[in-house]
OpenMM code with the backbone's topology and positions (N, CA, C; nanometers):
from openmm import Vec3, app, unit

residues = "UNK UNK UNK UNK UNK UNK UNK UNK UNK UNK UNK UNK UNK UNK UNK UNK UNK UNK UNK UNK UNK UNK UNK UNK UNK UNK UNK UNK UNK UNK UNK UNK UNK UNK UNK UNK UNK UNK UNK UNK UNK UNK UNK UNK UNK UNK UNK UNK UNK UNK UNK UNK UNK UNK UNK UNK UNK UNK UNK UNK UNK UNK UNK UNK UNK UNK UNK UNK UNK UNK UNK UNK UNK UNK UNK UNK UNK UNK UNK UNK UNK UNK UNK UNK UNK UNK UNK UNK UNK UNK".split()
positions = [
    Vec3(0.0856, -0.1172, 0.0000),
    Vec3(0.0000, 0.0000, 0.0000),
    Vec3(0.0904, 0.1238, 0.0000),
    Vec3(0.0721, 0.2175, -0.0859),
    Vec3(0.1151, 0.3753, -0.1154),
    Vec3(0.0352, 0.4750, -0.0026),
    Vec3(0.1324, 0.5828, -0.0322),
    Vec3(0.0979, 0.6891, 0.0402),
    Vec3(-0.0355, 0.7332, -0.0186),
    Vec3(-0.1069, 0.6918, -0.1647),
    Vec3(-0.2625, 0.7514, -0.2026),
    Vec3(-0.3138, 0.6659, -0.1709),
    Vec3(-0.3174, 0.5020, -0.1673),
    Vec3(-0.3775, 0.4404, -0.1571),
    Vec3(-0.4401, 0.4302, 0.0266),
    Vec3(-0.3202, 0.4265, 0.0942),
    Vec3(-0.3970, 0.4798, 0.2110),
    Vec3(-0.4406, 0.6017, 0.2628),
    Vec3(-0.4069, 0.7159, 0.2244),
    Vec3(-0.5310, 0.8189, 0.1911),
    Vec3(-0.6070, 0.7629, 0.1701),
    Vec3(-0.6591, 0.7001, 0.0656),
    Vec3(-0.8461, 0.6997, 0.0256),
    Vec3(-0.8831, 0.5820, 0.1168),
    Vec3(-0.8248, 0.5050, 0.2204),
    Vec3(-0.8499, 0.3867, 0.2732),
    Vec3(-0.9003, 0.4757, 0.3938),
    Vec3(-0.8183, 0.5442, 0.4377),
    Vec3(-0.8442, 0.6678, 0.5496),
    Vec3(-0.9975, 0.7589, 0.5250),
    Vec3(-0.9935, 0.8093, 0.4192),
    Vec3(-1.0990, 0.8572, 0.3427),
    Vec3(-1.2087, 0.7927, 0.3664),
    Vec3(-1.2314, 0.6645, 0.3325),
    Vec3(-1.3364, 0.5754, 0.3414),
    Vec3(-1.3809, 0.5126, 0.4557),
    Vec3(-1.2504, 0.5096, 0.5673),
    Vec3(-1.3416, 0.4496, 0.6682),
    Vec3(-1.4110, 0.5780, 0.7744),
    Vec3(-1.3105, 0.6850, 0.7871),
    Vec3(-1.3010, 0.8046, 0.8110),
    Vec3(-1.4219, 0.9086, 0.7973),
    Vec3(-1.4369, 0.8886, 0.7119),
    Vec3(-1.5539, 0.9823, 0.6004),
    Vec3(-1.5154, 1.1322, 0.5952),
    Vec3(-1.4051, 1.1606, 0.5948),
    Vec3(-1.3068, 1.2547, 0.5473),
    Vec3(-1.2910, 1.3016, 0.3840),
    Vec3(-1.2890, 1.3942, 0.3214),
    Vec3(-1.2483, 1.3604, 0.2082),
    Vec3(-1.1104, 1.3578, 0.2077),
    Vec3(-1.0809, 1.2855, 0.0747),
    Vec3(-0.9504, 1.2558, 0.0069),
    Vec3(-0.8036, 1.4007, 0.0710),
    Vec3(-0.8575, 1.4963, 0.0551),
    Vec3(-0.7966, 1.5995, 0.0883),
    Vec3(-0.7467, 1.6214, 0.2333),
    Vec3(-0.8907, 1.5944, 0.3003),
    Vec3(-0.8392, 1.6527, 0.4380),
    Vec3(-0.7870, 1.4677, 0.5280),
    Vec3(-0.7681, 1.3799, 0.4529),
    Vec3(-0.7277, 1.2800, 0.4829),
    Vec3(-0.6054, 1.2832, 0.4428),
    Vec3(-0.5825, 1.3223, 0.3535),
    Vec3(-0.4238, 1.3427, 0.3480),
    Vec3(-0.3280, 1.4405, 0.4038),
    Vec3(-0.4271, 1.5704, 0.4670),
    Vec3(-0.3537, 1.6450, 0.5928),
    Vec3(-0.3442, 1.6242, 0.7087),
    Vec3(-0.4629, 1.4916, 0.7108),
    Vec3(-0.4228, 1.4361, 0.8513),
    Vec3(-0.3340, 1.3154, 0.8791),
    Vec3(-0.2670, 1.2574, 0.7500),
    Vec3(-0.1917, 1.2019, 0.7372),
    Vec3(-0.0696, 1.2363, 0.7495),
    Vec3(-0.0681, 1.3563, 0.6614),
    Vec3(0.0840, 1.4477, 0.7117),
    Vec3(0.1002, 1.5244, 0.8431),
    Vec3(-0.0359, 1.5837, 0.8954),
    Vec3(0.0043, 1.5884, 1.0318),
    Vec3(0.0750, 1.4697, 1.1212),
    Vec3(-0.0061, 1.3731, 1.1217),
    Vec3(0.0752, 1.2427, 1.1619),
    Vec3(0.2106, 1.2493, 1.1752),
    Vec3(0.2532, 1.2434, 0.9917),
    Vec3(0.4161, 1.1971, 1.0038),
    Vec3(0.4915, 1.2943, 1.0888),
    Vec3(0.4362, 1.4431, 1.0241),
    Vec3(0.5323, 1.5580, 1.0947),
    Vec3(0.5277, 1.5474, 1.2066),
    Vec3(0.3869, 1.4915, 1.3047),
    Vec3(0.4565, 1.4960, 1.4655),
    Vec3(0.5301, 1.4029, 1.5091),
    Vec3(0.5046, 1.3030, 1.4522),
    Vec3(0.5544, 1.1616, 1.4686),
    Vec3(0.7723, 1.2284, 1.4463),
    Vec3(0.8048, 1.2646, 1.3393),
    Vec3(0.8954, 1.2905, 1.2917),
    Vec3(0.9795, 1.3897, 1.3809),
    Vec3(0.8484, 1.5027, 1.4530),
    Vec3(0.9489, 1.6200, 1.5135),
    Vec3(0.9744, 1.5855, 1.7107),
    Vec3(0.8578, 1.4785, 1.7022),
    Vec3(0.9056, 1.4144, 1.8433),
    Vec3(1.0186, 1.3576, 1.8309),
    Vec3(1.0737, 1.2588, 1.7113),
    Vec3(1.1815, 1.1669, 1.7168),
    Vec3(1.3105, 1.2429, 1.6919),
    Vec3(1.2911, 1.3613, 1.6410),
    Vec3(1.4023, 1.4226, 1.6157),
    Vec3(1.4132, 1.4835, 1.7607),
    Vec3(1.3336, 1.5311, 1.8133),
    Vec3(1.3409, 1.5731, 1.9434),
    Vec3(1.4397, 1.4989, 2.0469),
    Vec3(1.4281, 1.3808, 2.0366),
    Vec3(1.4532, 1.1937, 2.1355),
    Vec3(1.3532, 1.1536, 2.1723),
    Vec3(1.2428, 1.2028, 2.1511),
    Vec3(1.1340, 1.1227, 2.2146),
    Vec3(1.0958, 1.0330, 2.1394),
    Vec3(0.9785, 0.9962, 2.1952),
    Vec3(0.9200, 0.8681, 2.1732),
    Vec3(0.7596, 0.8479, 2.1212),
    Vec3(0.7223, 0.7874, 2.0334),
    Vec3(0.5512, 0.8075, 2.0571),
    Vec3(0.4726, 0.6854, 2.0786),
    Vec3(0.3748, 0.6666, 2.2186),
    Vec3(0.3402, 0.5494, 2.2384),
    Vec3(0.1644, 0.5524, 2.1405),
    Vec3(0.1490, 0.4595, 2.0928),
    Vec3(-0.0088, 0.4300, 2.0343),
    Vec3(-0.0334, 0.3239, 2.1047),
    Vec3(-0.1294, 0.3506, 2.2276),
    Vec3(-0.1656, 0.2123, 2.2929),
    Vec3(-0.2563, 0.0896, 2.2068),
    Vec3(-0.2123, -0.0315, 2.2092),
    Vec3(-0.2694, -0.1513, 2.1307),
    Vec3(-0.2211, -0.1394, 1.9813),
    Vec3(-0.1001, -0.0402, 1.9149),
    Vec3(-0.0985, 0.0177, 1.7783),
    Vec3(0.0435, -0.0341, 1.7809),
    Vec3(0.1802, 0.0549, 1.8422),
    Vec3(0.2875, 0.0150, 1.8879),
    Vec3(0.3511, 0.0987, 1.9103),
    Vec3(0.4805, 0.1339, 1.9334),
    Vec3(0.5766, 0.2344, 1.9593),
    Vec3(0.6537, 0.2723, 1.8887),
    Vec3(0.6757, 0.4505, 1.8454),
    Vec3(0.8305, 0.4633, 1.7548),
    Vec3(0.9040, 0.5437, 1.8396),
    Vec3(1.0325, 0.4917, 1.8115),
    Vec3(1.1371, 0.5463, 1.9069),
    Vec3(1.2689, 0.5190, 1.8021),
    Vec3(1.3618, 0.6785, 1.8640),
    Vec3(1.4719, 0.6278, 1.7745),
    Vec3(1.6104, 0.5177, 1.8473),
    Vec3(1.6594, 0.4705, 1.7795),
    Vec3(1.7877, 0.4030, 1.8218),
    Vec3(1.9242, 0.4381, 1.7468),
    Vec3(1.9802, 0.4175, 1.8783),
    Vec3(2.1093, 0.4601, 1.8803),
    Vec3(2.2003, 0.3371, 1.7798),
    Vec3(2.3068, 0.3768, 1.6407),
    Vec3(2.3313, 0.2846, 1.6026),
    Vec3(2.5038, 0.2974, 1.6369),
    Vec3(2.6074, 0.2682, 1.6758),
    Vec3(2.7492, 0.2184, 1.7107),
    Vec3(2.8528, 0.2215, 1.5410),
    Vec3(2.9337, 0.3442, 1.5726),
    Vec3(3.0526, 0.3508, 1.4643),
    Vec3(3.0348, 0.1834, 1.4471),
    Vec3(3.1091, 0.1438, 1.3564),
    Vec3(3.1762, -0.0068, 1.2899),
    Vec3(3.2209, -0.0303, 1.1792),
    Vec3(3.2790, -0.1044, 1.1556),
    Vec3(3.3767, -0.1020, 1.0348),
    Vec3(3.2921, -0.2230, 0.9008),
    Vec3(3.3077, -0.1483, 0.8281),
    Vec3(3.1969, -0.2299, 0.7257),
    Vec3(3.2985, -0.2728, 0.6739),
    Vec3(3.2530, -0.4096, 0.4576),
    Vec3(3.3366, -0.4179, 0.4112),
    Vec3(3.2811, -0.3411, 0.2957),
    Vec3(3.3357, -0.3071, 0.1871),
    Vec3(3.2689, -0.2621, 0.0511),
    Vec3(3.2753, -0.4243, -0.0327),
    Vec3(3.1382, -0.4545, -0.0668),
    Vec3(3.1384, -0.5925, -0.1634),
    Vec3(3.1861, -0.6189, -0.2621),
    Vec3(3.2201, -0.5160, -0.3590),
    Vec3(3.3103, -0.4633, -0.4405),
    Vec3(3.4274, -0.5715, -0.4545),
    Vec3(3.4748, -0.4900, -0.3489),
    Vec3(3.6510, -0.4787, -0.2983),
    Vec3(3.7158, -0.5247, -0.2416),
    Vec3(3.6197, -0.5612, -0.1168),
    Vec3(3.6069, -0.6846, -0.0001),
    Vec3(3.7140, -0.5617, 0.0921),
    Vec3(3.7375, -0.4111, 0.0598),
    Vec3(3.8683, -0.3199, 0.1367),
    Vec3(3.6903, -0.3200, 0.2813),
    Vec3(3.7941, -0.2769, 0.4232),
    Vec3(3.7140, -0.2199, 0.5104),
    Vec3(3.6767, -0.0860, 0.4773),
    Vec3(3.6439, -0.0742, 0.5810),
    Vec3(3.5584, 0.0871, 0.5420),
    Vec3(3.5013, 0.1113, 0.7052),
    Vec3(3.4806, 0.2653, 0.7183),
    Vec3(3.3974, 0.3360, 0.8225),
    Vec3(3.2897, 0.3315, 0.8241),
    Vec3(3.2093, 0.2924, 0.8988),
    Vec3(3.0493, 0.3307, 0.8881),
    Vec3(3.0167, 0.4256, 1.0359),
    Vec3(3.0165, 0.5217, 1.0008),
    Vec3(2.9338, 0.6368, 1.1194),
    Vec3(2.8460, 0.6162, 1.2166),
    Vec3(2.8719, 0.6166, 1.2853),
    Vec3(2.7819, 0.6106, 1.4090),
    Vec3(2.6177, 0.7151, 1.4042),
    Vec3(2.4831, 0.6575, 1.3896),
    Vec3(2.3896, 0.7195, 1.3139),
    Vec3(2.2471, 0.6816, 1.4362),
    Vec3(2.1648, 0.7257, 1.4171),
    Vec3(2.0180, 0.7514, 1.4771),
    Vec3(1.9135, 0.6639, 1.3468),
    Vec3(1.8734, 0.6019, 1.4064),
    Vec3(1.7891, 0.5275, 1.3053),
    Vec3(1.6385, 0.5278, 1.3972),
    Vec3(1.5108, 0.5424, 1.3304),
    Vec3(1.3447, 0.5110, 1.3309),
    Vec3(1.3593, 0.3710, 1.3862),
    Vec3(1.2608, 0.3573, 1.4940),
    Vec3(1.2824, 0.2056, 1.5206),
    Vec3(1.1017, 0.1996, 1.5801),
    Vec3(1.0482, 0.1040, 1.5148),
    Vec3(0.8882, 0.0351, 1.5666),
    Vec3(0.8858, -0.0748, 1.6061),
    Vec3(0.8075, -0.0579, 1.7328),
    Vec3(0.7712, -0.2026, 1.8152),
    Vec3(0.6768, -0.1739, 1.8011),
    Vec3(0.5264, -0.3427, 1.7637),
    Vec3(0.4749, -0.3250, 1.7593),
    Vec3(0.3867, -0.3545, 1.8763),
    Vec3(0.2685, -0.2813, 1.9002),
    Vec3(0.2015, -0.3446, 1.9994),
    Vec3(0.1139, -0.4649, 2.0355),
    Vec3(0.0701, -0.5051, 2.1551),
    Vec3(-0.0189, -0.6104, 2.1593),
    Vec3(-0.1392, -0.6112, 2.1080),
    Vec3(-0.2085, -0.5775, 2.0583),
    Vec3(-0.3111, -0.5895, 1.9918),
    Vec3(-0.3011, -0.5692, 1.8627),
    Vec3(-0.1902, -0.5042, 1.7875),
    Vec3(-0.1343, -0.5523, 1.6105),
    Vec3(-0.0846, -0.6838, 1.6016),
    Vec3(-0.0286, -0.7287, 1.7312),
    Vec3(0.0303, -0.8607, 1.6755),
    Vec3(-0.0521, -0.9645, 1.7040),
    Vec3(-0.1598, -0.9649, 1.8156),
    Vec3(-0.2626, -1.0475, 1.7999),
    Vec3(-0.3997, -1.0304, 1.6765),
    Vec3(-0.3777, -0.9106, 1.6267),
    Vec3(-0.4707, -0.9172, 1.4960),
    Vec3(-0.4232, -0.9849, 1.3845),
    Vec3(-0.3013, -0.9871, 1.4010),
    Vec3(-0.2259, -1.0355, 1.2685),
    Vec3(-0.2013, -1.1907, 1.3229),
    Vec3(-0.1949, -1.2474, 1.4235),
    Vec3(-0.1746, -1.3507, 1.4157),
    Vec3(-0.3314, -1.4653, 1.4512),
] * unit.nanometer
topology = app.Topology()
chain = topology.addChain("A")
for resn in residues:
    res = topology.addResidue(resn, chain)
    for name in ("N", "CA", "C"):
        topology.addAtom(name, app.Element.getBySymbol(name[0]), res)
Protein backbone atom coordinates (compact mmCIF):
# COMPACT_ATOMS: atom_id res chain seq x y z
CA UNK A 1 0.00 0.00 0.00
CA UNK A 2 1.15 3.75 -1.15
CA UNK A 3 0.98 6.89 0.40
CA UNK A 4 -2.62 7.51 -2.03
CA UNK A 5 -3.78 4.40 -1.57
CA UNK A 6 -3.97 4.80 2.11
CA UNK A 7 -5.31 8.19 1.91
CA UNK A 8 -8.46 7.00 0.26
CA UNK A 9 -8.50 3.87 2.73
CA UNK A 10 -8.44 6.68 5.50
CA UNK A 11 -10.99 8.57 3.43
CA UNK A 12 -13.36 5.75 3.41
CA UNK A 13 -13.42 4.50 6.68
CA UNK A 14 -13.01 8.05 8.11
CA UNK A 15 -15.54 9.82 6.00
CA UNK A 16 -13.07 12.55 5.47
CA UNK A 17 -12.48 13.60 2.08
CA UNK A 18 -9.50 12.56 0.07
CA UNK A 19 -7.97 16.00 0.88
CA UNK A 20 -8.39 16.53 4.38
CA UNK A 21 -7.28 12.80 4.83
CA UNK A 22 -4.24 13.43 3.48
CA UNK A 23 -3.54 16.45 5.93
CA UNK A 24 -4.23 14.36 8.51
CA UNK A 25 -1.92 12.02 7.37
CA UNK A 26 0.84 14.48 7.12
CA UNK A 27 0.04 15.88 10.32
CA UNK A 28 0.75 12.43 11.62
CA UNK A 29 4.16 11.97 10.04
CA UNK A 30 5.32 15.58 10.95
CA UNK A 31 4.56 14.96 14.66
CA UNK A 32 5.54 11.62 14.69
CA UNK A 33 8.95 12.91 12.92
CA UNK A 34 9.49 16.20 15.13
CA UNK A 35 9.06 14.14 18.43
CA UNK A 36 11.81 11.67 17.17
CA UNK A 37 14.02 14.23 16.16
CA UNK A 38 13.41 15.73 19.43
CA UNK A 39 14.53 11.94 21.36
CA UNK A 40 11.34 11.23 22.15
CA UNK A 41 9.20 8.68 21.73
CA UNK A 42 5.51 8.07 20.57
CA UNK A 43 3.40 5.49 22.38
CA UNK A 44 -0.09 4.30 20.34
CA UNK A 45 -1.66 2.12 22.93
CA UNK A 46 -2.69 -1.51 21.31
CA UNK A 47 -0.98 0.18 17.78
CA UNK A 48 2.87 0.15 18.88
CA UNK A 49 5.77 2.34 19.59
CA UNK A 50 8.30 4.63 17.55
CA UNK A 51 11.37 5.46 19.07
CA UNK A 52 14.72 6.28 17.74
CA UNK A 53 17.88 4.03 18.22
CA UNK A 54 21.09 4.60 18.80
CA UNK A 55 23.31 2.85 16.03
CA UNK A 56 27.49 2.18 17.11
CA UNK A 57 30.53 3.51 14.64
CA UNK A 58 31.76 -0.07 12.90
CA UNK A 59 33.77 -1.02 10.35
CA UNK A 60 31.97 -2.30 7.26
CA UNK A 61 33.37 -4.18 4.11
CA UNK A 62 32.69 -2.62 0.51
CA UNK A 63 31.38 -5.92 -1.63
CA UNK A 64 33.10 -4.63 -4.41
CA UNK A 65 36.51 -4.79 -2.98
CA UNK A 66 36.07 -6.85 0.00
CA UNK A 67 38.68 -3.20 1.37
CA UNK A 68 37.14 -2.20 5.10
CA UNK A 69 35.58 0.87 5.42
CA UNK A 70 33.97 3.36 8.23
CA UNK A 71 30.49 3.31 8.88
CA UNK A 72 29.34 6.37 11.19
CA UNK A 73 27.82 6.11 14.09
CA UNK A 74 23.90 7.19 13.14
CA UNK A 75 20.18 7.51 14.77
CA UNK A 76 17.89 5.28 13.05
CA UNK A 77 13.45 5.11 13.31
CA UNK A 78 12.82 2.06 15.21
CA UNK A 79 8.88 0.35 15.67
CA UNK A 80 7.71 -2.03 18.15
CA UNK A 81 4.75 -3.25 17.59
CA UNK A 82 2.01 -3.45 19.99
CA UNK A 83 -0.19 -6.10 21.59
CA UNK A 84 -3.11 -5.89 19.92
CA UNK A 85 -1.34 -5.52 16.11
CA UNK A 86 0.30 -8.61 16.75
CA UNK A 87 -2.63 -10.48 18.00
CA UNK A 88 -4.71 -9.17 14.96
CA UNK A 89 -2.26 -10.35 12.69
CA UNK A 90 -1.75 -13.51 14.16
Amino acid sequence: MNKTELVSAIAEKSGLSKADSEKALNAFTDAVTSELKNGGKVQLVGFGTFEVSERAARTGKNPQTGEPLEIAACKAPKFKAGKALKDALN
